[in-house]
C-alpha positions as CSV (number, residue, x, y, z in Angstrom):
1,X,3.2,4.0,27.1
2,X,-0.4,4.8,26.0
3,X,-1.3,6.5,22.2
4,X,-3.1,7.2,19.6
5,X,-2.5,6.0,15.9
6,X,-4.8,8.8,13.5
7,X,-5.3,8.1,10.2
8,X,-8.2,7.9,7.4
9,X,-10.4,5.2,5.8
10,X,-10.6,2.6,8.6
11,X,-13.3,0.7,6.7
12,X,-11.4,0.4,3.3
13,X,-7.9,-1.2,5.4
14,X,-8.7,-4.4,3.1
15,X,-8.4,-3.1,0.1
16,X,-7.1,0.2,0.3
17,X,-3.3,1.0,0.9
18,X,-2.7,3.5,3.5
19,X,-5.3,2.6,5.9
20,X,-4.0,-0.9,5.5
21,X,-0.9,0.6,6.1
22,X,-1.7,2.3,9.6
23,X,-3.8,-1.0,10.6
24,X,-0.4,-2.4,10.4
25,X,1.4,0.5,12.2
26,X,-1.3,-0.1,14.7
27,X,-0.4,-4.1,15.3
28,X,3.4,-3.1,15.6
29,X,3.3,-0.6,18.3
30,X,0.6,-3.6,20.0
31,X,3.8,-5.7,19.2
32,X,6.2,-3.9,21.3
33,X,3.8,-3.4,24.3
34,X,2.1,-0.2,23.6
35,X,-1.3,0.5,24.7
36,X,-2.4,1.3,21.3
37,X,-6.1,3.3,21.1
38,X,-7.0,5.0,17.1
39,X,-8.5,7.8,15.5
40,X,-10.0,7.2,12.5
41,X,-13.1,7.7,10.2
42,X,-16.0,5.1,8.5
43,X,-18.4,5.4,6.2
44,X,-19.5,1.9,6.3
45,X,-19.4,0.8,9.8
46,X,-20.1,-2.6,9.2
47,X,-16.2,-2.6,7.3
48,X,-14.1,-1.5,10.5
49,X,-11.9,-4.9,11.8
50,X,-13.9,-5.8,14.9
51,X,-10.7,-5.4,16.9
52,X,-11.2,-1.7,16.9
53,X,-15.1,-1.7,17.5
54,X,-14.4,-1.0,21.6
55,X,-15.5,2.2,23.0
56,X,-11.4,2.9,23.6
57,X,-11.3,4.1,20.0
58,X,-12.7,6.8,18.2
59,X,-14.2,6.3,14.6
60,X,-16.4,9.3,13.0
61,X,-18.6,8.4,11.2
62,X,-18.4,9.8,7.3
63,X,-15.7,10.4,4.8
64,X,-12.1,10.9,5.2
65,X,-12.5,15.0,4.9
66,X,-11.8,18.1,6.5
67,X,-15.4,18.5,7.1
68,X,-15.6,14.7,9.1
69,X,-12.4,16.3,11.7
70,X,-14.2,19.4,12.5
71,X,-17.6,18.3,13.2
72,X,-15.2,15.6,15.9
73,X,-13.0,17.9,17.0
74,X,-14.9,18.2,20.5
75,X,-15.4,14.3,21.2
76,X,-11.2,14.1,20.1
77,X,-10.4,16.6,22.7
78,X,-13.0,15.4,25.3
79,X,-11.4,11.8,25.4
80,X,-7.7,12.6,24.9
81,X,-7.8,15.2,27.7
82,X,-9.5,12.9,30.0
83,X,-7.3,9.9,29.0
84,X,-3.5,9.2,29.8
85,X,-2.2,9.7,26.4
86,X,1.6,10.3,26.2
87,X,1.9,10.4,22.4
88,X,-0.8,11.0,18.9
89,X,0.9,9.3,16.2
90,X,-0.5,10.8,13.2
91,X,-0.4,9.4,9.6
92,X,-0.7,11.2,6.7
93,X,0.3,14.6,5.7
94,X,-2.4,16.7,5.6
95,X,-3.3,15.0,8.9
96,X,-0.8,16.0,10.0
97,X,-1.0,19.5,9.6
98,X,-5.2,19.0,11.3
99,X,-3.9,17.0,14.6
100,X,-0.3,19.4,14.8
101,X,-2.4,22.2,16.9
102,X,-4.5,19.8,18.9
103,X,-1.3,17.7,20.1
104,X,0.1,21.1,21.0
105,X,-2.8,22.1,22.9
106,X,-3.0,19.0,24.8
107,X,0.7,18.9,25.3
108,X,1.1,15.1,23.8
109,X,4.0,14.2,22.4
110,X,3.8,14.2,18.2
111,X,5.4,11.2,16.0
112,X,3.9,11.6,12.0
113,X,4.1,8.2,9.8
114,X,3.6,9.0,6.0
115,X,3.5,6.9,2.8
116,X,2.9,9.1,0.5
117,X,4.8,11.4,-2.0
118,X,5.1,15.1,-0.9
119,X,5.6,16.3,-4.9
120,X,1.9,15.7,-4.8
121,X,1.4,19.0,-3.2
122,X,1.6,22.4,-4.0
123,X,4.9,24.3,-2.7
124,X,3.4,26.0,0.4
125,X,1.9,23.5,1.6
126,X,4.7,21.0,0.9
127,X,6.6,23.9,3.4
128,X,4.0,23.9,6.1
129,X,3.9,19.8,5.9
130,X,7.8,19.9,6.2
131,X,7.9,22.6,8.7
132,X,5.4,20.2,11.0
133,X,7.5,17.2,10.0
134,X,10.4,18.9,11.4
135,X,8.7,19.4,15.0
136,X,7.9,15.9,15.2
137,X,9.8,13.6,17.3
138,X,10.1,10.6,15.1
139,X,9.1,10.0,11.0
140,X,8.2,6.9,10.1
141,X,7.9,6.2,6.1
142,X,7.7,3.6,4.0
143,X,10.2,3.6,1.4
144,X,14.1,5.2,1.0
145,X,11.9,7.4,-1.6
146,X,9.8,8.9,0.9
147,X,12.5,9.4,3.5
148,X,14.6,11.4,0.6
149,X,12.0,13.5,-0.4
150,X,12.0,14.3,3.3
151,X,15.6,15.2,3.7
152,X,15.5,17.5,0.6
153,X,12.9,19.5,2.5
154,X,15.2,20.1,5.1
155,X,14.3,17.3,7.7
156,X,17.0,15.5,9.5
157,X,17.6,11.7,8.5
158,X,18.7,10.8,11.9
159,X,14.2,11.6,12.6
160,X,13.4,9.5,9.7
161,X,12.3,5.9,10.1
162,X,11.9,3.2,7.1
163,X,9.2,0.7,8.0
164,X,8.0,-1.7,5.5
165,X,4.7,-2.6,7.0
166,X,1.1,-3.1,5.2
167,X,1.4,-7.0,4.9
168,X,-1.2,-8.7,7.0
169,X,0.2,-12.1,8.2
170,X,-2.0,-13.8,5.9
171,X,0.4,-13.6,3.3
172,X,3.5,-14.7,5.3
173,X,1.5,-17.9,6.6
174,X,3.0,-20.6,4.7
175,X,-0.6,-22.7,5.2
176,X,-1.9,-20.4,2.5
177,X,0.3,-21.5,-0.1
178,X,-2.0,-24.4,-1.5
179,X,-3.1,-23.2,-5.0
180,X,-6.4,-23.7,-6.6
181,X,-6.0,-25.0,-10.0
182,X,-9.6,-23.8,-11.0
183,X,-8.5,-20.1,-11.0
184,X,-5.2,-20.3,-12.8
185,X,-4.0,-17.7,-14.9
186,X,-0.9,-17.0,-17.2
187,X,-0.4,-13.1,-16.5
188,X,-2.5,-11.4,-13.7
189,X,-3.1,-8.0,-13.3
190,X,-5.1,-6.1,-10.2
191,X,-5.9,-2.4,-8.9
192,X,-7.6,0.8,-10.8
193,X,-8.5,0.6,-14.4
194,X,-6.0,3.7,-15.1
195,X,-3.0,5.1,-16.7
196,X,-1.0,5.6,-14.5
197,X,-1.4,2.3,-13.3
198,X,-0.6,0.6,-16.7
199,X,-3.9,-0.5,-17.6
200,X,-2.9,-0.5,-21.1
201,X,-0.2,-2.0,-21.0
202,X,-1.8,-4.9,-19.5
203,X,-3.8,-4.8,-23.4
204,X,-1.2,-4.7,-25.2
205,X,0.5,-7.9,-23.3
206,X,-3.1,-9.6,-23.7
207,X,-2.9,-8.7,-27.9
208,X,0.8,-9.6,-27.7
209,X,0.8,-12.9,-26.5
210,X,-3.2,-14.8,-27.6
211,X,-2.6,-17.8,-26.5
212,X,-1.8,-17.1,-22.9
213,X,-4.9,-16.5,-20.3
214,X,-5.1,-13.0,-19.0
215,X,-6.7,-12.1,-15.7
216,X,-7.4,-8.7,-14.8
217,X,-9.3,-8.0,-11.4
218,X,-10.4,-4.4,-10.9
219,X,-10.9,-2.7,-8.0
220,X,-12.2,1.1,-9.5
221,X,-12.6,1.6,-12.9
222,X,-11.4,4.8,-14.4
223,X,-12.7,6.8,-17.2
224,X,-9.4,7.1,-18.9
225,X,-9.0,3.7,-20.2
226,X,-12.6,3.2,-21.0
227,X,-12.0,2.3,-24.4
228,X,-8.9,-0.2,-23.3
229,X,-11.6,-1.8,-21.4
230,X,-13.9,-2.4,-24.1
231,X,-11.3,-3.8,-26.2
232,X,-10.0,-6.2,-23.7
233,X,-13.3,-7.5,-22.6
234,X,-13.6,-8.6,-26.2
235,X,-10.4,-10.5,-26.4
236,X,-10.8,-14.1,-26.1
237,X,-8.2,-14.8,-23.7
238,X,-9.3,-11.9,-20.8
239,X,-11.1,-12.6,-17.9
240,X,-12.1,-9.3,-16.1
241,X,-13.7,-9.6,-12.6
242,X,-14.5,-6.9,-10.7
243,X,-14.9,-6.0,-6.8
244,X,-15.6,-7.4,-4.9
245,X,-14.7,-11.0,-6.3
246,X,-16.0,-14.2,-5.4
247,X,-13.5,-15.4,-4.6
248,X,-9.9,-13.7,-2.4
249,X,-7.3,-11.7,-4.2
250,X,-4.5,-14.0,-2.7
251,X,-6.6,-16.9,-4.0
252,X,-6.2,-16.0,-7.5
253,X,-2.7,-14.3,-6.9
254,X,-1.6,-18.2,-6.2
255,X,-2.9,-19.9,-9.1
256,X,-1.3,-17.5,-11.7
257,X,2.2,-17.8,-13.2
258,X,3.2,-14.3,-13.2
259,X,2.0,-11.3,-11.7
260,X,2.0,-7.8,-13.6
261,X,1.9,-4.7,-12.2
262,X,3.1,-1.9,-14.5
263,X,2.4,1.4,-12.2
264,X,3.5,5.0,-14.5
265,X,2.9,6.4,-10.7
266,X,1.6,5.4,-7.5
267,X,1.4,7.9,-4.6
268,X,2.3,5.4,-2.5
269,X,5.7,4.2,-2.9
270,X,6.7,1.4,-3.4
271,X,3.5,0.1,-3.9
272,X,2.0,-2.3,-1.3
273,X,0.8,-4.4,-4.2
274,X,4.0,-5.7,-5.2
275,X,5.4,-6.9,-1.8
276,X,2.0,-8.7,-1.6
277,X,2.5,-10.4,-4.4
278,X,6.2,-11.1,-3.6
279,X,4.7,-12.7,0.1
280,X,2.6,-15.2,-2.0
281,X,6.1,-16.2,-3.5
282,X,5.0,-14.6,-7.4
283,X,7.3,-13.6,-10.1
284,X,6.7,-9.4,-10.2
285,X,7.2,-7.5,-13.2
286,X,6.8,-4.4,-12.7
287,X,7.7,-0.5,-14.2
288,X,11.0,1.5,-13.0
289,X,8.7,3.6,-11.0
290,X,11.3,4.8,-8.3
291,X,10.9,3.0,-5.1
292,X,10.1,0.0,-6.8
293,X,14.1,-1.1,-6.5
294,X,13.2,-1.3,-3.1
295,X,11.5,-4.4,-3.4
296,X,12.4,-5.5,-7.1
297,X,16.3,-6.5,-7.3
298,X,15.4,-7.1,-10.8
299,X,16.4,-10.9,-13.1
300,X,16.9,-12.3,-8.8
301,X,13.7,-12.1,-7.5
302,X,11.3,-10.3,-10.2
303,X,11.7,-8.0,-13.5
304,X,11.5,-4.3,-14.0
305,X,10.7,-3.3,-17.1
306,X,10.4,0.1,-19.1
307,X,7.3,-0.8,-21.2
308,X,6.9,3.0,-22.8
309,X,10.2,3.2,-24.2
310,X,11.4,-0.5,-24.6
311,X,8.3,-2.5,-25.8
312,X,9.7,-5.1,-27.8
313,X,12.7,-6.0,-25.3
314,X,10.2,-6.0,-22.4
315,X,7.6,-8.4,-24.6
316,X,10.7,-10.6,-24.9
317,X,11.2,-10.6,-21.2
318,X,7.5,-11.5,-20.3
319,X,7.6,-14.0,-22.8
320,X,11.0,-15.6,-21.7
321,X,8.9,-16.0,-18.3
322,X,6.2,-17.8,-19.4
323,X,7.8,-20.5,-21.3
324,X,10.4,-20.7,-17.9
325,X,8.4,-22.4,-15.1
326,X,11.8,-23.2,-12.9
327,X,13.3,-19.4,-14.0
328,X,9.6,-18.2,-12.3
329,X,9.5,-20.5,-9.3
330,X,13.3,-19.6,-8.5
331,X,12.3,-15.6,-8.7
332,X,9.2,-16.3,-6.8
333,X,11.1,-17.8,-3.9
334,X,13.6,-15.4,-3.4
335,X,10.7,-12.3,-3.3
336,X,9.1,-14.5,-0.9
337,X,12.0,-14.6,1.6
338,X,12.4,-10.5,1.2
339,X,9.1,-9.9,1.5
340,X,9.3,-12.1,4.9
341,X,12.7,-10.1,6.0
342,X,11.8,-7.0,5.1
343,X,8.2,-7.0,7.1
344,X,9.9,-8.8,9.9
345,X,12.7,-6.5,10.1
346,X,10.9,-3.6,10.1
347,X,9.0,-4.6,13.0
348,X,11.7,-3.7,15.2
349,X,11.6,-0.1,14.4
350,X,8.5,0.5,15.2
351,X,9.3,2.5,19.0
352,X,8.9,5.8,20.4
């Protein structure tokens, strides 16, 4: 069967979630014999994976906007109606809702793939998003979160698809396992300088325990926790780097003890980051964000914590971590082996 995966941001798929995410989605169908061509959009041209630089797929060139899809609209329809394109797999929501009329025009068959969190949106457009949902052959999703949200609206579960994919092999290749003493780290910490991604709780770990070497890598910094980045860039045991880095993220996710990622909320659920970290066979500690019990069976293979409302038990947890070296190897093995099942076995879902 020939199709089209559409989705958003093809130059950011190594550092950004969802595009990463789609990549991935991409590689599966290739997988299970599909003649895969994509949709996307660039901004930097010289970002997109070389593997989809042949003149089979379609990248616009600017950002991932409304604007962007218009202006393409007559090169989309030019090469899928001259092309033998049995299905347009479509990724995101409100992408969804762009391609829905030009798949019914061009009579293709409609699959949607989403991995974010509907609640985002206001309530007539989550409607219209679940009404196209609902015309859609086949949902994929990445979490039990997603695909719950989804039945709530009114979709059936027997659509509805839970894939686990995002991990590039990479991090499942045992080769890259060596660690590089010169990058070592107690605690380390990566993603957006924010909130809602725990930025400040990362501080209050790095005050809480001195002695113990705190790296933080961000990717965006955000204007909200300005002044916790001041104040941690003038603690003594901080090292902030910021993108890109010298050297790779897995490179300095090895040579660290724990990992920390204490998400308040993530639209992506559960967050990519975590089963990354799990690959590289880390210790997570991470929030009770929902979705995160997908991955985190918490005291077997990492922690979840509730740092807003039980700081002093969750300081004692960290800490009982760090002065456990076989307690932390033993967690990190076992999220290593589910991160490996779960991207295997979602792999053979992954069929129209």
């Amino acid at each position: 069967m020939n199709l089209y995966v559409i989705f958003s941001d093809i130059d950011k798929s190594e550092y950004t979630g969802q595009p990463r995410i789609s990549v991935d989605l991409v590689k599966a169908f290739k997988k299970n014999g599909y003649d895969v061509g994509i949709i996307s959009n660039a901004i930097n041209s010289q970002h997109i994976p070389a593997e989809f630089m042949d003149s089979s797929n379609i990248v616009l060139t600017g950002p991932g906007t409304l604007s962007t899809y218009l202006l393409g609209i007559p090169r989309i329809v030019k090469i899928l109606w001259g092309r033998d394109v049995e299905c347009l797999v479509i990724q995101g929501q409100l992408l969804a809702l762009f391609f829905f009329p030009i798949a019914r025009l061009l009579r293709k068959r409609i699959v949607v793939a989403t991995c974010e969190n509907i609640e985002t949106h206001s309530a007539w457009l989550r409607g219209v998003i679940s009404y196209v949902f609902g015309l859609a052959e086949k949902i994929f999703v990445t979490s039990e979160y997603t695909k719950n949200q989804l039945i709530n609206y009114g979709i059936s579960k027997k659509k509805i698809f839970v894939v686990y994919l995002g991990l590039r092999e990479v991090y499942l290749s045992s080769k890259f396992l060596d660690r590089n003493p010169s990058l070592s780290s107690d605690i380390l910490f990566w993603g957006d300088s924010s909130f809602n991604r725990g930025f400040d709780v990362v501080l209050n770990l790095a005050k809480a325990f001195p002695d113990k070497i705190f790296k933080v890598m961000i990717r965006w910094k955000e204007k909200d926790q300005i002044n916790s980045m001041q104040e941690l860039a003038g603690l003594p045991n901080a090292n902030i780097l910021f993108y890109p880095y010298e050297y790779s993220l897995i490179e300095h996710v090895l040579a660290a003890s724990i990992v920390i990622l204490p998400f308040r909320y993530m639209n992506v659920r559960p967050p990519l980051s975590i089963l990354e970290a799990m690959a590289l066979g880390k210790c997570v500690i991470t929030s009770q964000m929902r979705g995160n019990e997908e991955f985190i069976d918490s005291n077997r293979n990492g922690l979840m914590l509730n740092f807003d409302h039980e700081w002093e038990h969750s300081v004692f947890a960290v800490k009982e971590l760090l002065f456990d070296s076989k307690l932390r190897l033993k967690m990190g093995g076992e999220a290593r082996l589910d991160a490996i099942t779960l991207s295997q076995r979602s792999l053979e879902f992954v069929q129209i």
